[in-house]
C-alpha positions in Angstrom: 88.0 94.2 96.6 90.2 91.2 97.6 89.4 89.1 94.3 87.7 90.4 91.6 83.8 89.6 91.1 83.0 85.9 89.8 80.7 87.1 86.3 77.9 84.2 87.2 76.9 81.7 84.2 73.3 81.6 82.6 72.0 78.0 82.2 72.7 78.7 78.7 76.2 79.7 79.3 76.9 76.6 81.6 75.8 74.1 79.6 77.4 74.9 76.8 80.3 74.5 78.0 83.1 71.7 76.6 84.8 70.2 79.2 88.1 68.2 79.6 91.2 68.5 77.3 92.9 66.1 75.0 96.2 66.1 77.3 94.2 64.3 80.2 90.9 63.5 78.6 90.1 60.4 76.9 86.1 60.7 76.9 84.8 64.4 76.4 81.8 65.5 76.6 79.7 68.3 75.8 77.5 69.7 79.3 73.9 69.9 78.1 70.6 69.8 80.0 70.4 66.1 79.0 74.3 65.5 79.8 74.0 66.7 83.7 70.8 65.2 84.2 72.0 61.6 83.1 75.0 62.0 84.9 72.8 63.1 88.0 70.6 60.2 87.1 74.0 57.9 86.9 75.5 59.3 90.1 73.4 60.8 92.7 72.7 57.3 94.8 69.4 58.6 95.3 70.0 61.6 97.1 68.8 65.2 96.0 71.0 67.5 94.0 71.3 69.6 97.2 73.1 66.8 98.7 75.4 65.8 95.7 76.9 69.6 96.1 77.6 69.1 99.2 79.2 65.6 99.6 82.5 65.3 98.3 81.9 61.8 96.8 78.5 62.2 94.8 80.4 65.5 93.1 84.0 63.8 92.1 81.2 61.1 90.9 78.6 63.3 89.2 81.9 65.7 87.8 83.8 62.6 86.2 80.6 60.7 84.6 81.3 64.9 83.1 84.7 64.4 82.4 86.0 66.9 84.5 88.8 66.2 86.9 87.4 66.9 90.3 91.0 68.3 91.7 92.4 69.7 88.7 92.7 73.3 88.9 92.4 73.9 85.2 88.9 72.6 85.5 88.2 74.5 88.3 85.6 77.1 85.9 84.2 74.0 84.1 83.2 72.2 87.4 81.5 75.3 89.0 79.1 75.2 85.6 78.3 71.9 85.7 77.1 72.1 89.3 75.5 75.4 88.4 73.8 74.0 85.5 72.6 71.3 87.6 71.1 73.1 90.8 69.3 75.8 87.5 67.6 72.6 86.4 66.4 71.8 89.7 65.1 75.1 90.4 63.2 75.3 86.8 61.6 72.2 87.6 64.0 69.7 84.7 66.0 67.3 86.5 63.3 64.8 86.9 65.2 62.4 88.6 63.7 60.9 91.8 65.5 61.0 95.0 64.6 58.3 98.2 67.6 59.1 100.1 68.7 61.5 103.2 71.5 62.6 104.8 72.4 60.3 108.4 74.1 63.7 110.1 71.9 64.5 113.1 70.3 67.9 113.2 72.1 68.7 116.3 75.2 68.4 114.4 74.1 70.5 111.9 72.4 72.7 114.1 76.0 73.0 116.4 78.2 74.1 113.5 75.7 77.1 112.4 77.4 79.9 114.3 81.0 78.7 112.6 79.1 78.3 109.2 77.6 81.5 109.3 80.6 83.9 109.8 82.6 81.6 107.6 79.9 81.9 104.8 79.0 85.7 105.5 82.6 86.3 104.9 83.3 84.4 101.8 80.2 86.0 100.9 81.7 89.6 101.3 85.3 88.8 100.2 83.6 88.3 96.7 80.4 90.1 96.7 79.0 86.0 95.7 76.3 84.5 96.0 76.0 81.3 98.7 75.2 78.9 94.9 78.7 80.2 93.9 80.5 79.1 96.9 79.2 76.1 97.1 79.7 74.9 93.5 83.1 76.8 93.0 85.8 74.8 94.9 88.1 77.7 95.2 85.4 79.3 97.5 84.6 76.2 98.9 88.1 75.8 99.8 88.2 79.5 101.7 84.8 78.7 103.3 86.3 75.8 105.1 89.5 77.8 105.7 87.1 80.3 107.7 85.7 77.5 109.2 88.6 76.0 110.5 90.1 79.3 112.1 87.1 79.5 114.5 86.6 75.7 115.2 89.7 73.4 114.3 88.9 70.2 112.5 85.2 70.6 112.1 83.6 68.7 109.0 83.8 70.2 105.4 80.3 68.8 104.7 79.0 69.8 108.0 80.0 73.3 107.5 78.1 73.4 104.1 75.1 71.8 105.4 74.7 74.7 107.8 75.1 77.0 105.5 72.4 75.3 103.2 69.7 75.6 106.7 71.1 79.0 107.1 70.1 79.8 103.6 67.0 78.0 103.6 65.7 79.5 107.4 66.4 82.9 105.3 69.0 84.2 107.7 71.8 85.3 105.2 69.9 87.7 103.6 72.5 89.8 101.9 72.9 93.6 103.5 71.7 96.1 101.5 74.8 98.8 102.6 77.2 95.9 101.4 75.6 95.6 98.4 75.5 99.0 96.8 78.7 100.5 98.5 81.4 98.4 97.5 84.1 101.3 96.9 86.9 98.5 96.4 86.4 96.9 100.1 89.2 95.2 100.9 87.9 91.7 103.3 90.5 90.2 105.1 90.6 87.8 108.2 93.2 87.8 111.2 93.8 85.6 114.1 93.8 88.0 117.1 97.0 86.1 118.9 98.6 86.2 116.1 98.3 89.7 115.3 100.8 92.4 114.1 99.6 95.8 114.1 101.8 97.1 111.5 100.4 95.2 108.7 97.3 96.5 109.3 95.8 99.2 107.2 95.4 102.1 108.5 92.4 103.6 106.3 88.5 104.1 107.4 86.8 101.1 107.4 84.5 98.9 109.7 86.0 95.7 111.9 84.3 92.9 113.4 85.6 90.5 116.5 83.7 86.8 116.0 85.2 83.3 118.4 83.2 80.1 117.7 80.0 81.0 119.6 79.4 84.2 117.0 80.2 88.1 116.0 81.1 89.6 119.5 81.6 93.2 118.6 81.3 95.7 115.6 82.8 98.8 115.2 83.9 101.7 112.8 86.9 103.7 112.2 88.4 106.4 110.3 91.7 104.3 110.9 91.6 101.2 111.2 95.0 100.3 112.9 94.9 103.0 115.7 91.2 102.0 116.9 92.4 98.1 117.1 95.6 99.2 119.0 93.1 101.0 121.5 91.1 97.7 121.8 94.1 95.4 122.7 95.3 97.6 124.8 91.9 97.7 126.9 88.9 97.9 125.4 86.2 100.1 126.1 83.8 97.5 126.3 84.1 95.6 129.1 82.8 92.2 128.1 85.1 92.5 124.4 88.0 93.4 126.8 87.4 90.3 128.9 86.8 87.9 126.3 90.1 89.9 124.3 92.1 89.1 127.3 91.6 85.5 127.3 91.5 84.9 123.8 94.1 81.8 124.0 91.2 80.1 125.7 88.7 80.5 123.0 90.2 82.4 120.2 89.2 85.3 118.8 89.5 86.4 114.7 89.4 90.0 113.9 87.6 90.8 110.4 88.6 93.9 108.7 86.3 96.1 106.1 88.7 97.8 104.9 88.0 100.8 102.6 90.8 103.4 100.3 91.3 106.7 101.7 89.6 108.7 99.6 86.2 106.6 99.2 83.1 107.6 100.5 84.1 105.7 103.8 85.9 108.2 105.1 82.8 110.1 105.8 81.3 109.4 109.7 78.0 108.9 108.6 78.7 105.9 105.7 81.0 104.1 108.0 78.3 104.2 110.7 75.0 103.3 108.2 77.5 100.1 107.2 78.2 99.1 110.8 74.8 99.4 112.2 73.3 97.2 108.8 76.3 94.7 110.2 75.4 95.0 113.3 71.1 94.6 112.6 72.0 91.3 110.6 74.9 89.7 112.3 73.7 90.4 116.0 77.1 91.2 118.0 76.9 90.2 121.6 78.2 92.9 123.0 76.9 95.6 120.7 73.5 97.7 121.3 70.9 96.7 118.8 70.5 99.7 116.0 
């Protein structure tokens, strides 16, 4: 894979956790049950816990009363416990702390940016086989999930982004693929802007590849090698809507998604490479594939 798997914290695990050094640490505390729910209690403003995650002032709020350093990288592991720890106690029922606020953005807003936030989270979600809790509480995810974001709509809101991906989770449309799932086989995940593309750096190995723009996944395919088949695409696709909207991809640009697999993993076998693009192509809903 392109980063090695995340091992994910019990409750146990994260709140036991000591946080802040004596270098750039005056006041250190220990993360407890009690610890993150006063500093909930202490910083939430009276919105949910759902909500602190995903605005950028209630965590570097909620992460300080902590004493963690919201931007400090060798923090990073200790802040993606706390907030853990904190959305575990919400689900077990133990945070009982009240909330009376909501969020002002309009559910149009949200409701606009879902297409972007899906493929962004869907492949975060694949780069490191995590789950959508560790991207939003780990802020080197978060960081690539905004990346992903940006590459199909420029300048689009961090906390936006995230809050589609929360009504994504919630309207249970990122469940995760089965295929993708149980057949990892060191999948390499990597993302490429389609006017910026250089064939030679491509691998040229079996794998599966998916074309997405802003308005969604437009096409998914499979290969035996990978290069050659998106060679054949630029030059003219066989599919004629991909090859229109390939042609004017200045316009509205396109992002090519590569699955990449080794050459001697099970990938390399016809009927593997298809089972994995038609479970893409059932979930993701390419326009201009035919439904499995």
């Amino acid at each position: 894979m392109a980063a090695s798997q995340d091992a994910r914290p019990t409750l146990a695990q994260a709140t036991s956790t000591r946080v802040g050094s004596p270098s750039n640490q005056t006041d250190h505390k220990d993360v407890t049950p009690e610890s993150i729910r006063e500093a909930f209690r202490e910083t939430h403003q009276g919105f949910s816990s759902d909500e602190l995650i995903l605005q950028d002032k209630l965590r570097d709020a909620f992460l300080q009363e902590l004493g963690i350093a919201p931007k400090q990288e060798s923090q990073f592991d200790e802040q993606r416990a706390a907030l853990r720890a904190l959305l575990q106690l919400r689900k077990r029922g133990d945070l009982d702390v009240p909330t009376t606020q909501r969020s002002s953005e309009s559910s149009a807003s949200i409701n606009a940016a879902i297409p972007t936030a899906e493929i962004a989270i869907r492949t975060v979600l694949d780069r490191h086989d995590a789950m959508i809790d560790d991207v939003l509480c780990d802020p080197r995810m978060r960081t690539e999930l905004q990346q992903e974001a940006e590459r199909l709509s420029k300048n689009i809101s961090a906390e936006t982004v995230r809050r589609a991906v929360l009504r994504l989770r919630k309207s249970r449309r990122l469940r995760p693929e089965l295929v993708l799932r149980v057949a990892d086989w060191d999948r390499t995940v990597t993302t490429h802007p389609v006017n910026q593309l250089h064939l030679e750096s491509l691998p040229n190995t079996p794998g599966v590849y998916l074309f997405r723009d802003s308005t969604g996944y437009l096409y998914i395919g499979e290969a035996v090698r990978l290069r050659d088949r998106i060679g054949d695409h630029l030059r003219g696709s066989h599919n004629a809507g991909l090859s229109k909207v390939l042609s004017d991809s200045e316009a509205n640009p396109v992002t090519l998604e590569l699955h990449a697999f080794p050459n001697d993993s099970p990938a390399k076998k016809i009927t593997v490479r298809r089972a994995y693009e038609s479970e893409l192509i059932r979930s993701r809903h390419p326009r201009f594939n035919l439904q499995p």
